[in-house]
Z-matrix of the N, CA and C atoms (Angstrom, degrees):
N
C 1 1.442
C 2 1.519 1 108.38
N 3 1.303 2 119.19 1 146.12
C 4 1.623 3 118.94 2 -151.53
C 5 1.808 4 91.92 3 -119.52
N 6 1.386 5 157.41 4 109.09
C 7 1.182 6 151.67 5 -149.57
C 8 1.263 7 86.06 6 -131.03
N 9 1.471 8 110.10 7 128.74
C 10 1.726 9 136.57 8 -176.05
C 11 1.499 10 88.69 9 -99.86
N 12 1.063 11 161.41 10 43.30
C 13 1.379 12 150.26 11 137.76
C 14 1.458 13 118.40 12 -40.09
N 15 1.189 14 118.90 13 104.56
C 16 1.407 15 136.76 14 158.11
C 17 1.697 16 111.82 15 98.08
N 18 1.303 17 90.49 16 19.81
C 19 1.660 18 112.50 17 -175.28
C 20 1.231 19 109.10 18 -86.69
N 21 1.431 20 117.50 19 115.00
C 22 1.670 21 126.36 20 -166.68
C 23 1.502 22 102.31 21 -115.14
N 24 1.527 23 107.02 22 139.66
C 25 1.661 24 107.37 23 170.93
C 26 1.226 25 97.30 24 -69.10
N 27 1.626 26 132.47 25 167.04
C 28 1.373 27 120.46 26 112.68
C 29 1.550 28 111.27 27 -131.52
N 30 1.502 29 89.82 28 175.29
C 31 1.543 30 99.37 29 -143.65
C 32 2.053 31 112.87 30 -125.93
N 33 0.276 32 114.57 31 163.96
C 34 1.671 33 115.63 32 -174.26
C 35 1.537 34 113.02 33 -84.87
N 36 1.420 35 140.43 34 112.19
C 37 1.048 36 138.54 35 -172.91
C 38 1.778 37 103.82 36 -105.20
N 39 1.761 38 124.21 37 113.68
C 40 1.102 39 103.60 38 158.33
C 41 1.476 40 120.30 39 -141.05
N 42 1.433 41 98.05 40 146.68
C 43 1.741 42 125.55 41 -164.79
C 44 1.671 43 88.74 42 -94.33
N 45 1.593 44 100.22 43 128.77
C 46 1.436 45 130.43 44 168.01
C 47 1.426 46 89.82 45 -106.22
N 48 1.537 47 118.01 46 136.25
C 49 1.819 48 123.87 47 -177.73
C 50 2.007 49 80.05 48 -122.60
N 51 1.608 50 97.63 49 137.15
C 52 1.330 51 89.65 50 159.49
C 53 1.969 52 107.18 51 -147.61
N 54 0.769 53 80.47 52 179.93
C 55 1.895 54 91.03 53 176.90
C 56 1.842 55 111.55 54 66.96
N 57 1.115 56 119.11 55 28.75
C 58 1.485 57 147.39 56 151.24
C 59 1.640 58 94.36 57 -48.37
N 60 1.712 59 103.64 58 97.23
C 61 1.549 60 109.38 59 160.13
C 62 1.605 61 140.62 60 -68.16
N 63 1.818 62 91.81 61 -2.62
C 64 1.770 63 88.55 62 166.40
C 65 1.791 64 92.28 63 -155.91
N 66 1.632 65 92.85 64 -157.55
C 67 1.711 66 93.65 65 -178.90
C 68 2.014 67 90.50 66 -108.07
N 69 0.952 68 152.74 67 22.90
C 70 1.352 69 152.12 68 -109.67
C 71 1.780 70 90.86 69 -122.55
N 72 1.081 71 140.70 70 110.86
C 73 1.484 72 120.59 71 156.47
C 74 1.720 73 96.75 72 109.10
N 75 1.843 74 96.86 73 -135.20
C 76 1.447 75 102.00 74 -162.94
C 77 1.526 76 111.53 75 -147.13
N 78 0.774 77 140.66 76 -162.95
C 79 2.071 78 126.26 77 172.13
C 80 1.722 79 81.75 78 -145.79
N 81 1.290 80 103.57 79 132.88
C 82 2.041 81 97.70 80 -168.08
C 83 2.357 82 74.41 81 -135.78
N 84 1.778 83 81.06 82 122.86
C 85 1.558 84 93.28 83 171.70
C 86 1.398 85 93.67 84 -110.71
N 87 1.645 86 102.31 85 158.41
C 88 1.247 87 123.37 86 160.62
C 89 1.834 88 111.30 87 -140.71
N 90 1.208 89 115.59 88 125.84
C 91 1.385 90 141.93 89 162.66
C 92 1.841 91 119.99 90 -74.61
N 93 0.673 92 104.36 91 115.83
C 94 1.905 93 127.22 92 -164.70
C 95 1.254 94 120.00 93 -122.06
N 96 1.479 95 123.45 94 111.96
C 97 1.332 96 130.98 95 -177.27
C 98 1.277 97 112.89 96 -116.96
N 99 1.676 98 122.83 97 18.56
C 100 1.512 99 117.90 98 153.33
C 101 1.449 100 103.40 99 -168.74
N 102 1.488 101 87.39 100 155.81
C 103 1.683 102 84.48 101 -176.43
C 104 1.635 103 130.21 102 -63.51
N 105 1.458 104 123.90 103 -12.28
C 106 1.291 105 113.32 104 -178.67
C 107 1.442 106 99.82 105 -69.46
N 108 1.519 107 135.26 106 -70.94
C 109 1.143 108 139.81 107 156.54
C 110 1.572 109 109.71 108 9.97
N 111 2.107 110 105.68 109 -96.63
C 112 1.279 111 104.15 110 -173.81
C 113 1.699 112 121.72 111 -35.26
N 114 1.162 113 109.80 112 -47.97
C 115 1.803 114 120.09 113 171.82
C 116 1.336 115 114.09 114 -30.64
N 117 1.182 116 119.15 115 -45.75
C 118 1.558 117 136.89 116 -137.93
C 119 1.623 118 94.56 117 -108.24
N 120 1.707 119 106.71 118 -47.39
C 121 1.108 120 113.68 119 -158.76
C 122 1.379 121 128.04 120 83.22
N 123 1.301 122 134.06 121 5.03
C 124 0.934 123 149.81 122 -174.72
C 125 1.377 124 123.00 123 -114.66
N 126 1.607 125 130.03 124 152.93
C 127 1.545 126 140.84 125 -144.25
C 128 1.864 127 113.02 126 -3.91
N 129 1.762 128 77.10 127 94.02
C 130 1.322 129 96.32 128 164.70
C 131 1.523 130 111.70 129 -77.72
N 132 1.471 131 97.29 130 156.82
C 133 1.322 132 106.02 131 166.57
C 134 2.085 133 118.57 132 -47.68
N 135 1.485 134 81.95 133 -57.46
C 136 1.591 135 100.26 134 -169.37
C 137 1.344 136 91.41 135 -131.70
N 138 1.635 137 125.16 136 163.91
C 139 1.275 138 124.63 137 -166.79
C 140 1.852 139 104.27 138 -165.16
N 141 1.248 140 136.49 139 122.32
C 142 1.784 141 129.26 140 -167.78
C 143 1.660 142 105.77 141 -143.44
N 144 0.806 143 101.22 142 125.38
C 145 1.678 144 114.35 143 170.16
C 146 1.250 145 118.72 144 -97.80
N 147 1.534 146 140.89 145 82.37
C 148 1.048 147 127.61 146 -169.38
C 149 1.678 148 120.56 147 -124.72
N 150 1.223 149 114.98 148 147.76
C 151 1.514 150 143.50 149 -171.78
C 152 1.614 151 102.01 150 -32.60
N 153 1.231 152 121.40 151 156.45
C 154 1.966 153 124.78 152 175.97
C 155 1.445 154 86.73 153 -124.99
N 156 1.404 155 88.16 154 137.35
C 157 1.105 156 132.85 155 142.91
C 158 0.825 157 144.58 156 -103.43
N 159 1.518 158 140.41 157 174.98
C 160 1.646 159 138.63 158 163.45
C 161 1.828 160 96.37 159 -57.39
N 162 1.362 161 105.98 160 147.94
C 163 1.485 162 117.17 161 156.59
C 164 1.938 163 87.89 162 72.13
N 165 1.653 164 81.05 163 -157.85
C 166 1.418 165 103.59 164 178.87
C 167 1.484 166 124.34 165 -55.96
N 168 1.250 167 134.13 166 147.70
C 169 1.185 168 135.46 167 -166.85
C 170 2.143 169 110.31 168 -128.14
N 171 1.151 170 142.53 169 117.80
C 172 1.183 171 132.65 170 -110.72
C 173 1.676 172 87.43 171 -152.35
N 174 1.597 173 128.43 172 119.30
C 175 1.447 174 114.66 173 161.75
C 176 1.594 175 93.86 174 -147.84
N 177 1.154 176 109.15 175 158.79
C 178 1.681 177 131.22 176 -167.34
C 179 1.852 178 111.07 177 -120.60
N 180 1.103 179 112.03 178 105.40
C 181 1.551 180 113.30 179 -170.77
C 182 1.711 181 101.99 180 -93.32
N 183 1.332 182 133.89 181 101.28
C 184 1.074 183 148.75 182 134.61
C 185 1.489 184 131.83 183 -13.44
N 186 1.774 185 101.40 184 111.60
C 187 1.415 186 93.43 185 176.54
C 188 1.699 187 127.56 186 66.11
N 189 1.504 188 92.24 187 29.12
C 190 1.831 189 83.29 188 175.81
C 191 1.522 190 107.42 189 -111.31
N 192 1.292 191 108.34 190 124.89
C 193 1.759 192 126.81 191 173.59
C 194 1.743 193 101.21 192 -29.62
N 195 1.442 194 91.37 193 153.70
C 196 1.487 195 93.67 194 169.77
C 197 1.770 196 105.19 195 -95.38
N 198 1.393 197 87.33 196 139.85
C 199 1.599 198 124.66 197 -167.88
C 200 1.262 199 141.73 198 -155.95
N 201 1.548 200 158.73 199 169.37
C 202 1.213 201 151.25 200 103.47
C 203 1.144 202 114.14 201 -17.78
N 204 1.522 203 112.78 202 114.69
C 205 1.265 204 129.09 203 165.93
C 206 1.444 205 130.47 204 -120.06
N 207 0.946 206 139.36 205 152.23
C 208 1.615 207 132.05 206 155.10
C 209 1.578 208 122.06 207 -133.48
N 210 1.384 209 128.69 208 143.67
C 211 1.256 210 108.56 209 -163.86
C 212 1.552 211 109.15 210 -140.83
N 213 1.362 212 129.24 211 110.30
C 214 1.196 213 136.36 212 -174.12
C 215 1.501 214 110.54 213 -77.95
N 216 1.345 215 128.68 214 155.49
C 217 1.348 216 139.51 215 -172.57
C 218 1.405 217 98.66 216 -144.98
N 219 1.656 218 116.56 217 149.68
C 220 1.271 219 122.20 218 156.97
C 221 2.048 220 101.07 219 -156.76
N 222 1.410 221 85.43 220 149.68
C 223 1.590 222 102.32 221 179.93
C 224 1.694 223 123.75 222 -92.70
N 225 1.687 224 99.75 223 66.15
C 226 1.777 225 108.76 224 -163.61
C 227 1.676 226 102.03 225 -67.65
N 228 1.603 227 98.64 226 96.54
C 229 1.913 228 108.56 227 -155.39
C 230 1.933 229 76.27 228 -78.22
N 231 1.184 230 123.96 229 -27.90
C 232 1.631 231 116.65 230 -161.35
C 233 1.338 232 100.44 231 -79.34
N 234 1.213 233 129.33 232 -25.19
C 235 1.788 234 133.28 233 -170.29
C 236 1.663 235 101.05 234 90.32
N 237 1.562 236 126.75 235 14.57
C 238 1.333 237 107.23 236 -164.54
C 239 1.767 238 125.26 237 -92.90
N 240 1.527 239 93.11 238 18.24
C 241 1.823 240 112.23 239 -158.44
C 242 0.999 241 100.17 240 26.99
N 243 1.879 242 124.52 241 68.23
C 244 1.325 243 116.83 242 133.72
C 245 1.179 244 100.08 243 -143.92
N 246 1.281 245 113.64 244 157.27
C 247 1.777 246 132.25 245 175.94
C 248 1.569 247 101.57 246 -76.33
N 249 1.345 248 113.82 247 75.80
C 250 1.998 249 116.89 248 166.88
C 251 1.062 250 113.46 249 -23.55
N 252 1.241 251 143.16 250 164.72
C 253 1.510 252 160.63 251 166.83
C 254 1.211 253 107.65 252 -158.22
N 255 1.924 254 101.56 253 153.17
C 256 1.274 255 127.61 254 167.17
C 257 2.076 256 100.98 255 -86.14
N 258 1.167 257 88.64 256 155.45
C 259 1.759 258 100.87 257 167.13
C 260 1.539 259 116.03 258 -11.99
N 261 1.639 260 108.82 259 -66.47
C 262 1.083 261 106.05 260 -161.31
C 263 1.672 262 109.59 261 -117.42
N 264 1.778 263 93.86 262 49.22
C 265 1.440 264 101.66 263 141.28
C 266 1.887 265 105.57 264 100.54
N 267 1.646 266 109.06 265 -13.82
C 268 1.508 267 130.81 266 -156.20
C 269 1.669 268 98.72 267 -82.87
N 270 1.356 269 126.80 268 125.57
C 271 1.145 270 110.73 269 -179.70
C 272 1.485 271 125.13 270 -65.11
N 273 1.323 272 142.51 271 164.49
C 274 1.292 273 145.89 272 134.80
C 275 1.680 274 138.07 273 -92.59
N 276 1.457 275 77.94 274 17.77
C 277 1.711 276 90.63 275 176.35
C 278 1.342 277 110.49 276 -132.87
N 279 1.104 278 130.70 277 125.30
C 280 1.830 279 114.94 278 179.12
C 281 1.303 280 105.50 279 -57.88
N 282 1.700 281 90.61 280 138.44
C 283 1.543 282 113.86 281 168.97
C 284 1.613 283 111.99 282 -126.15
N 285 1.307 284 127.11 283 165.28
C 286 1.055 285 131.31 284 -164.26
C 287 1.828 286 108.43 285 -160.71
N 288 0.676 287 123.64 286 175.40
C 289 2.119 288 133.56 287 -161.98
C 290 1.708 289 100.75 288 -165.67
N 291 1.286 290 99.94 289 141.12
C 292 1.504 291 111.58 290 135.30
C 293 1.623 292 135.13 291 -12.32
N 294 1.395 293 131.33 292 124.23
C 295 1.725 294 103.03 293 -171.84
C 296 1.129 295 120.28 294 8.38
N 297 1.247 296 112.38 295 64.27
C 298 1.836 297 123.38 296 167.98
C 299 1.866 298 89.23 297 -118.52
N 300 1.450 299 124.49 298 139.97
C 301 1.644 300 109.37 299 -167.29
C 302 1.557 301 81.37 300 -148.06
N 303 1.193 302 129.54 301 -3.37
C 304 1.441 303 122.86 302 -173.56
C 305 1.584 304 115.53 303 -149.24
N 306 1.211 305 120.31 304 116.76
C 307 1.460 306 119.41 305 169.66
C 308 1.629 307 111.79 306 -36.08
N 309 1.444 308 116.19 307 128.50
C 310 1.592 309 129.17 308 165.82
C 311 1.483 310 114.29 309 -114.79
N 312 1.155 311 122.43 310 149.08
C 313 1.165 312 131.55 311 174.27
C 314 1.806 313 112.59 312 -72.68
N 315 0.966 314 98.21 313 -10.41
C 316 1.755 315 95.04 314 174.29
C 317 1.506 316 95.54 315 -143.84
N 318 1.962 317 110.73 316 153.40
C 319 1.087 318 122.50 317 -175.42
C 320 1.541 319 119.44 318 -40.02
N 321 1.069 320 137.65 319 -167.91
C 322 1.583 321 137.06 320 165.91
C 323 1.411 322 95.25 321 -120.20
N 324 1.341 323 109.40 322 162.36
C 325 1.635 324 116.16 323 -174.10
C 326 1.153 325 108.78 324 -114.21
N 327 1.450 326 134.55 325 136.34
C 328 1.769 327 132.36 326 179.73
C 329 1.464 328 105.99 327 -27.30
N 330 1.432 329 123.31 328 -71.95
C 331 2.205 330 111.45 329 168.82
C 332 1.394 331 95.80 330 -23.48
N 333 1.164 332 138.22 331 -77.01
C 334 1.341 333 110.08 332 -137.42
C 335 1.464 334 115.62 333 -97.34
N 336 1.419 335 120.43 334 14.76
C 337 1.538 336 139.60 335 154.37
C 338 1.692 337 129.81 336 -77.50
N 339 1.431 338 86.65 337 -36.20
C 340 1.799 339 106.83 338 -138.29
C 341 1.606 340 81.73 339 -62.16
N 342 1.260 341 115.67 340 167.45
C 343 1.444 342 133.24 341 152.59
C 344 1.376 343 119.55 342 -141.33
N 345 1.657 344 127.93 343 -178.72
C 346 1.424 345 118.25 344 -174.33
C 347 1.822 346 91.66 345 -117.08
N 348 1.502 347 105.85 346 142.74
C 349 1.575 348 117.20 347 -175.38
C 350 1.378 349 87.19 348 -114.49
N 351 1.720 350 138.96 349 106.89
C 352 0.864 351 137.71 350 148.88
C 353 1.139 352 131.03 351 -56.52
N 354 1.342 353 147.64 352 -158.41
C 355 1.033 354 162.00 353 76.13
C 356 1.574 355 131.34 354 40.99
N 357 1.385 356 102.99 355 -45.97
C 358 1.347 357 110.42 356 170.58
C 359 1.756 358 115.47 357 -115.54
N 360 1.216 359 129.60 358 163.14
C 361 1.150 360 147.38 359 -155.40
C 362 1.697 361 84.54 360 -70.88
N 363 1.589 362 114.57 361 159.35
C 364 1.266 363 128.49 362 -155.82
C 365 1.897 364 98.92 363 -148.79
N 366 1.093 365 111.83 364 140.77
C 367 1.596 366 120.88 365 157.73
C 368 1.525 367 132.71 366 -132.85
N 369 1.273 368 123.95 367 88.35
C 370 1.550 369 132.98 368 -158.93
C 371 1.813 370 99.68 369 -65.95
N 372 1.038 371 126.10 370 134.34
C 373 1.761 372 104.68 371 137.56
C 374 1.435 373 103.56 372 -112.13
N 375 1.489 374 108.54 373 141.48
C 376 1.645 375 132.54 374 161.06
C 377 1.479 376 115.63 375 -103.69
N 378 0.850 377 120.93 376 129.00
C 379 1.912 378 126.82 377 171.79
C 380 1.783 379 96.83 378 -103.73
N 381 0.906 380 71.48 379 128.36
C 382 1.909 381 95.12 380 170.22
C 383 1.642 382 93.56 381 -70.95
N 384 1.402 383 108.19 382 166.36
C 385 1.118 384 143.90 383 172.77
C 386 1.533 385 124.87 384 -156.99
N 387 1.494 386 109.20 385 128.06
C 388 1.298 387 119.42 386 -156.84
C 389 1.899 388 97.69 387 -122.80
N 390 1.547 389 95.83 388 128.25
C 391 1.362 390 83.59 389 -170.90
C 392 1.329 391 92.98 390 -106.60
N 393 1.629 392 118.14 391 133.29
C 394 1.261 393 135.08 392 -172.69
C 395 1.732 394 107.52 393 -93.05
N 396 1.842 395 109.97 394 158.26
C 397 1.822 396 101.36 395 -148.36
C 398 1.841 397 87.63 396 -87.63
């Protein structure tokens, strides 16, 4: 008899980025498995910086356990791996989340991002959002 004890799938997570207003910079994801983290932004699970293109922009995260996740995006058009801001905190670079479908005036919190990555392979789309001055 063959006993799967402590035997975890993992599964392929991939983020479609769309509504990227130029080819300028980089689209820098981060993957989040609790809320102090997502808040902070800091030690993601998984983490990808990838190239613009025309249209949609497309990366596949490897091998992540099934879990609660949440996953922040931003469009660093300067290359400076940081999310720019105005004074009072407002980005100047599109950013985008997990079931996030509408620009808010204040961040979103891991609850209202998070999703569950089962078992089987997964495909997010996020739309950027660019907050205009």
């Amino acid at each position: 008899m063959v006993h799967l004890a402590g035997f975890s799938q993992l599964s392929e997570l991939t983020v479609v980025i769309t509504g990227n207003e130029n080819t300028r910079g980089k689209i820098r994801i981060g993957v989040f498995s609790n809320a102090d983290d997502f808040k902070s932004k800091t030690n993601p699970v998984d983490s990808a910086s990838v190239a613009l293109n025309q249209g949609r922009v497309s990366y596949t995260f490897h091998k992540l356990p099934a879990s609660t996740y949440a996953i922040a995006v931003y469009h660093d058009e300067n290359n400076d791996s940081t999310l720019n801001k105005r004074q009072m905190g407002i980005p100047v670079e599109g950013i985008g989340f997990s079931n996030y479908t509408e620009f808010k005036h204040k961040p979103p919190n891991f609850d209202e991002v998070a999703f569950e990555l089962g078992n089987e392979d997964l495909t997010l789309e996020i739309p950027l959002f660019y907050k205009k001055k």
